[in-house]
C-alpha positions as CSV (number, residue, x, y, z in Angstrom):
1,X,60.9,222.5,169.8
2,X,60.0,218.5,169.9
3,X,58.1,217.3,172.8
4,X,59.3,213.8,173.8
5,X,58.7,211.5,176.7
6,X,62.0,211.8,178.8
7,X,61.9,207.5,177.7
8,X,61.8,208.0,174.3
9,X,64.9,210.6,174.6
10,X,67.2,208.3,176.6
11,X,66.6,205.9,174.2
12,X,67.2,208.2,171.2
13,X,70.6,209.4,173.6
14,X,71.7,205.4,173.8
15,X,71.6,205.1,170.3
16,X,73.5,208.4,169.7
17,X,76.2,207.0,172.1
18,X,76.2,203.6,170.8
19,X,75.9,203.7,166.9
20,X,77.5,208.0,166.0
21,X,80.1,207.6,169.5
22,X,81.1,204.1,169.3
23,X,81.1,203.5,172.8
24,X,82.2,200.1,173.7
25,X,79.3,197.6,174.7
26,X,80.1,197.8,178.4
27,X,80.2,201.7,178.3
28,X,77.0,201.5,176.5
29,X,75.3,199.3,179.0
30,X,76.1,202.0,182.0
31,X,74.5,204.4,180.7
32,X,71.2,202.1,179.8
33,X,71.8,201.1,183.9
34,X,72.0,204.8,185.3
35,X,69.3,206.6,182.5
36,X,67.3,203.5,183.4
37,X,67.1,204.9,187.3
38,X,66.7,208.5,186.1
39,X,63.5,207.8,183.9
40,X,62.4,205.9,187.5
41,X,62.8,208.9,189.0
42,X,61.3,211.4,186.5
43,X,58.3,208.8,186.5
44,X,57.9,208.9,190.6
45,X,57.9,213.1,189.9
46,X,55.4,212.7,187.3
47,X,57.7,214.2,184.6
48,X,56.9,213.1,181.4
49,X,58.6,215.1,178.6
50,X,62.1,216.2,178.9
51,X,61.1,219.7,178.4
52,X,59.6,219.6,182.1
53,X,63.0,218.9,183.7
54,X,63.8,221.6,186.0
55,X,67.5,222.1,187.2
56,X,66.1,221.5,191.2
57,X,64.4,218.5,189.9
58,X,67.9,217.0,188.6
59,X,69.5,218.4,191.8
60,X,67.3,216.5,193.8
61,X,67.7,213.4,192.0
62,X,71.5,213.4,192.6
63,X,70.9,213.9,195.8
64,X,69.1,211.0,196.0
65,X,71.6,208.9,195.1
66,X,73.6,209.0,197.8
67,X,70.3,208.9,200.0
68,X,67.8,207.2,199.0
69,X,65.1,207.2,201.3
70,X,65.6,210.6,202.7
71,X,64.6,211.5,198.9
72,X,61.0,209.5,199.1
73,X,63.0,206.4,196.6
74,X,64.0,203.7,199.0
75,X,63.2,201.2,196.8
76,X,66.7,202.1,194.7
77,X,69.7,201.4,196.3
78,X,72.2,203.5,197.6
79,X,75.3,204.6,195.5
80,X,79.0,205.1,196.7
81,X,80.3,208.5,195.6
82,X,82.0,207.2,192.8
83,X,78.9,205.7,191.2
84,X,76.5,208.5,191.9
85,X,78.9,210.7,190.3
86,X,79.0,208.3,187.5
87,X,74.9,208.4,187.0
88,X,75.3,212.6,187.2
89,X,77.6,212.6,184.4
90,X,75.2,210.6,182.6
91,X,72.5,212.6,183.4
92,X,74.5,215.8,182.4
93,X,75.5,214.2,179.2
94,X,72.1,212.8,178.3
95,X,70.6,216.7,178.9
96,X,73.4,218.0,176.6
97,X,72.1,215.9,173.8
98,X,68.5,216.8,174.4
99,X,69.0,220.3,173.8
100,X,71.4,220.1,171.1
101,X,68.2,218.1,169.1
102,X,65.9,220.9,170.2
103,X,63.7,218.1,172.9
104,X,64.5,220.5,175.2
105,X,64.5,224.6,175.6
106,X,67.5,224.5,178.5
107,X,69.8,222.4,180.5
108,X,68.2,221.7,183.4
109,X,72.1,219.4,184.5
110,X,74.1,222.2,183.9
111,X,74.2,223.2,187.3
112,X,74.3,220.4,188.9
113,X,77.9,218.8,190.0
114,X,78.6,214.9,190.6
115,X,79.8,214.7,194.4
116,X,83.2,214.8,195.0
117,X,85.1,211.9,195.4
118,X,88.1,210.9,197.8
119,X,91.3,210.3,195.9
120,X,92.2,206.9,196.6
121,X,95.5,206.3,195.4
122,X,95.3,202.5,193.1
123,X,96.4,199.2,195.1
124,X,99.5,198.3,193.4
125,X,101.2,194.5,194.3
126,X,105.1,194.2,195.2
127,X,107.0,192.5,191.7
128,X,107.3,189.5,194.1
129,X,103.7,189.0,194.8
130,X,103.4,189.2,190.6
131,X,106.2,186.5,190.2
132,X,104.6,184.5,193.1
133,X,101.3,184.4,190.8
134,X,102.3,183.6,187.9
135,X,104.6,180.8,189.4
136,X,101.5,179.5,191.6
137,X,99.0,178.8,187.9
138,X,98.3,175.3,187.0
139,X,101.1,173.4,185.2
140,X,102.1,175.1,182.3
141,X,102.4,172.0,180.5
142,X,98.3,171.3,180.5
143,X,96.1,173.3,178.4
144,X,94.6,175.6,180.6
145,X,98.2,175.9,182.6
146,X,99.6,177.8,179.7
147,X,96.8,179.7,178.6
148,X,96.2,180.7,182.3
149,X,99.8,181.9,182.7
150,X,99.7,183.4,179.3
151,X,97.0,185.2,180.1
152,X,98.8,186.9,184.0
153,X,101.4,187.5,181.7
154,X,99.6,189.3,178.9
155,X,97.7,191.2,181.5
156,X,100.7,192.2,183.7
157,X,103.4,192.4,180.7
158,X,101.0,195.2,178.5
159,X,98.6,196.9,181.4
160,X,95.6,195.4,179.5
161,X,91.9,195.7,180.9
162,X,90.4,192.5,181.2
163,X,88.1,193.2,178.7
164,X,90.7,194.2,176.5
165,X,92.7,191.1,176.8
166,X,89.5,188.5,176.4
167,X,88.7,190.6,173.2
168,X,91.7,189.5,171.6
169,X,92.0,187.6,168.3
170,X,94.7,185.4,167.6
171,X,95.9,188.1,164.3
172,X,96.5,190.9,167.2
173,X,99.7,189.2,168.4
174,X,102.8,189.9,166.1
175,X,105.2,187.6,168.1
176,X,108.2,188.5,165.8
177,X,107.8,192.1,166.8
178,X,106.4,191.4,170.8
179,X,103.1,193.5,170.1
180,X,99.4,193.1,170.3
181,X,97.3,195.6,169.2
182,X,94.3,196.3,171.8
183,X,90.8,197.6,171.3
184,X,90.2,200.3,174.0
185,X,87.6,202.2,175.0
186,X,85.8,204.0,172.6
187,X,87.1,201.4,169.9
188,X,90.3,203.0,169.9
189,X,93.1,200.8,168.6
190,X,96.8,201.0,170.2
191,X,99.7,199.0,169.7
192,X,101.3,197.4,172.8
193,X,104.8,196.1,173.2
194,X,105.2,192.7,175.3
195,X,108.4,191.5,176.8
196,X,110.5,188.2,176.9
197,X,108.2,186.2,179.4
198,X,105.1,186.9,177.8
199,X,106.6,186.6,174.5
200,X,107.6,183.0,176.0
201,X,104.4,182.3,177.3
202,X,102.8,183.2,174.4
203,X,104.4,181.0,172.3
204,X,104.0,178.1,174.2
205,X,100.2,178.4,174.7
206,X,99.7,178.5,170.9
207,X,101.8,175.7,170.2
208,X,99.9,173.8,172.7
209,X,97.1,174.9,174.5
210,X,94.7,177.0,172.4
211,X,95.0,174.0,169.7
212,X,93.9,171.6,172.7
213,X,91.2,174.3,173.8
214,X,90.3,174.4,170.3
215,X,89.8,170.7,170.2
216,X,87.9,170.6,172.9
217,X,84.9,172.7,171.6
218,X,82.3,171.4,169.4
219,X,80.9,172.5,166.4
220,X,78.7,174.8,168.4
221,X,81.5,176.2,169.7
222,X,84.0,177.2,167.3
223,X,86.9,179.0,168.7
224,X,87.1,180.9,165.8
225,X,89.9,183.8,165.9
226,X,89.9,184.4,169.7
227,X,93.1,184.1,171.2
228,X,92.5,183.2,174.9
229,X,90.0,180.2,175.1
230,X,87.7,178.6,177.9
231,X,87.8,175.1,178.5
232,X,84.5,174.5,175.9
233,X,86.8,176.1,173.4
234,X,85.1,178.9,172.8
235,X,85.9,182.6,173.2
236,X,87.3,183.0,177.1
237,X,84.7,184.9,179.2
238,X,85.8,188.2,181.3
239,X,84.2,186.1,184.5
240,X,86.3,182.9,183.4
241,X,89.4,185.2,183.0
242,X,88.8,186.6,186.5
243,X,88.7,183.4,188.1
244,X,92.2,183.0,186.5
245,X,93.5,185.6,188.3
246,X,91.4,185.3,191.6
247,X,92.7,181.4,191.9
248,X,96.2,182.6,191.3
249,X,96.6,185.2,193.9
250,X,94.6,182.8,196.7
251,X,97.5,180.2,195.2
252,X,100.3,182.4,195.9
253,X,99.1,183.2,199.5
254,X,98.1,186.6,198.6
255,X,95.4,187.8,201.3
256,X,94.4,190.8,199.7
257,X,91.7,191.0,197.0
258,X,93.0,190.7,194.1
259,X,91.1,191.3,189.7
260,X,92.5,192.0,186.9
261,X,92.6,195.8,187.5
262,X,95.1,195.1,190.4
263,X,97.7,194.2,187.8
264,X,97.2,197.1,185.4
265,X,97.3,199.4,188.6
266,X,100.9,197.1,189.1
267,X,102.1,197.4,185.5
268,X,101.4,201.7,185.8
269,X,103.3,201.6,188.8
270,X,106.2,199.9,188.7
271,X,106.8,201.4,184.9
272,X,106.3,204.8,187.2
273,X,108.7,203.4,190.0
274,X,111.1,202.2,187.0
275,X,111.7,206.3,185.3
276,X,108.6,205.1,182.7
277,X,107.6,209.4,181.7
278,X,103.8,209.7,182.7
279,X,103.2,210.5,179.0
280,X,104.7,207.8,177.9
281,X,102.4,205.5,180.8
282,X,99.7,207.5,179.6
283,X,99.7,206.0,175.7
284,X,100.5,202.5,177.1
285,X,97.6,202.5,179.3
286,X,95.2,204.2,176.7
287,X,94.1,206.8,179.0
288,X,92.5,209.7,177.2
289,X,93.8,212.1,179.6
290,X,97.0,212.8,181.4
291,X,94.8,213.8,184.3
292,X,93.9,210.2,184.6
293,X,97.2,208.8,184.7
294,X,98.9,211.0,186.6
295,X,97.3,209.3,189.5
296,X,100.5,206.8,189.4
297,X,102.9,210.5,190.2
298,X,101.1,210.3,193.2
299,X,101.9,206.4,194.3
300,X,105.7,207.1,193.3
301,X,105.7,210.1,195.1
302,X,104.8,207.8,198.2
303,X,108.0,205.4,197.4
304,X,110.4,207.6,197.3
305,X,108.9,209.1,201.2
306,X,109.1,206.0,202.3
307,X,112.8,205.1,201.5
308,X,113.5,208.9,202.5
309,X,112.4,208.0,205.2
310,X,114.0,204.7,205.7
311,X,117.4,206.0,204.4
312,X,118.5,209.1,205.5
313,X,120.0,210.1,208.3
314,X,117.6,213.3,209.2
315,X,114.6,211.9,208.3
316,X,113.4,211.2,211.4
């Protein structure tokens, strides 16, 4: 067995996950984030070599997640149960990979189980609140009008992530066949179709916008093959993107918070609402499991109570 500084290991794990995995760049940066706080830990132990990770110290460190100063670490913040659960798959995963390169003798993780989490079923927004949106982006005949309402309808005609949908070149868009192909998670590729007002929207953005974008950049700043560009002509920023979509929903009178994620949760659910087959939801949203998706079963199942409820005669 190799002894190795538990800093040394997570660094070794980062790579593993980042060069052999392929992990995207944000996934990647999570796992720096939450093995950065468990080294902290270790260190405020006095553990220094991942062979003298006990399973009660890892127990006690997910514990002190949630809890902070009851655990002797109120300098670190507390976590929601989603998050903490986050770090203790980390954790689990990072153990995993130390004793499959012998660093360490046993897995100190294996026992210990990220908190539960409620289910919260995903905030989806009426079709009318969508229209209202995309009606309520600057004027379409400007620049940043059409790539702004190019860009709600890219993200609400395909289910995108944001990051997704900033990631995009120019060459990922077949507008004779309404696709784009998407780079997922993991680097996974997967071919999405588009529909007539994106298709529209599209089309006019490139005709107009992104070469007037792409003007507007200097030399510094060559758009090169992105697709959706900021107003310096360069490469469109995820924060810029959810401006875009923040502005739009304040625009449209829409009270509740509203990101990017609001209108993938709406594209899932009103395919779902529509007869969509979860499977067939579950490819469109690149979801690796079924498990994930099936989430949206749960938000139609609420529907359908409600116009039960609304509708027939016994129901009350």
């Amino acid at each position: 067995m190799t002894a190795i500084s538990v800093d040394d290991a997570i660094a070794g794990y980062i790579d593993h996950v980042s060069v052999e995995r392929g992990l995207s760049a944000n996934t990647v940066a999570a796992y720096k984030r939450d093995l950065a706080r468990y080294s902290r830990w270790c260190r405020s132990i006095e553990i220094a070599l991942v062979e003298e990770v006990e399973s009660h110290d890892v127990a006690r460190f997910a514990a002190s997640l949630r809890n902070p100063k009851a655990n002797g670490v109120a300098k670190e913040s507390t976590l929601s149960a989603s998050s903490a659960a986050r770090v203790v798959v980390a954790v689990r995963s990072f153990h995993k990979f130390a004793v499959l390169e012998g660093w360490s003798p046993s897995d100190p993780a294996a026992e210990v189980a990220p908190p539960s989490i409620p289910r919260r079923l995903p905030k989806a927004l009426p079709y009318a609140s969508i229209e209202a949106m995309i009606g309520a982006t600057q004027d379409p005949a400007t620049a940043v009008g059409s790539r702004d309402r190019a860009l709600l309808e890219v993200l609400y005609g395909t289910g995108t992530r944001i990051s997704e949908v900033v990631g995009l070149d120019v060459d990922d868009v077949d507008l004779d066949a309404s696709t784009v192909v998407v780079t997922g998670k993991g680097s996974k590729q997967r071919r999405l179709p588009f529909g007539e007002a994106a298709l529209a929207a599209l089309e006019a953005y490139l005709i107009r916008g992104r070469p007037a974008l792409a003007a507007a950049g200097s030399a510094k700043r060559r758009p090169g093959a992105a697709l959706f560009l900021g107003v310096r002509g360069a490469r469109m920023s995820r924060q810029a993107a959810w401006e875009v979509v923040r502005a739009s929903a304040e625009a449209a009178g829409i009270t509740d918070e509203v990101g990017p994620h609001t209108l993938r949760h709406s594209y899932a659910t009103h395919l779902m609402e529509g007869g969509a087959d979860v499977r067939v939801v579950q490819e469109l949203l690149g979801h690796a499991s079924v498990t994930t998706t099936q989430i949206y079963t749960l938000v139609t199942a609420d529907s359908l109570r409600e116009v039960y409820a609304a509708s027939h005669p016994r129901a009350q």
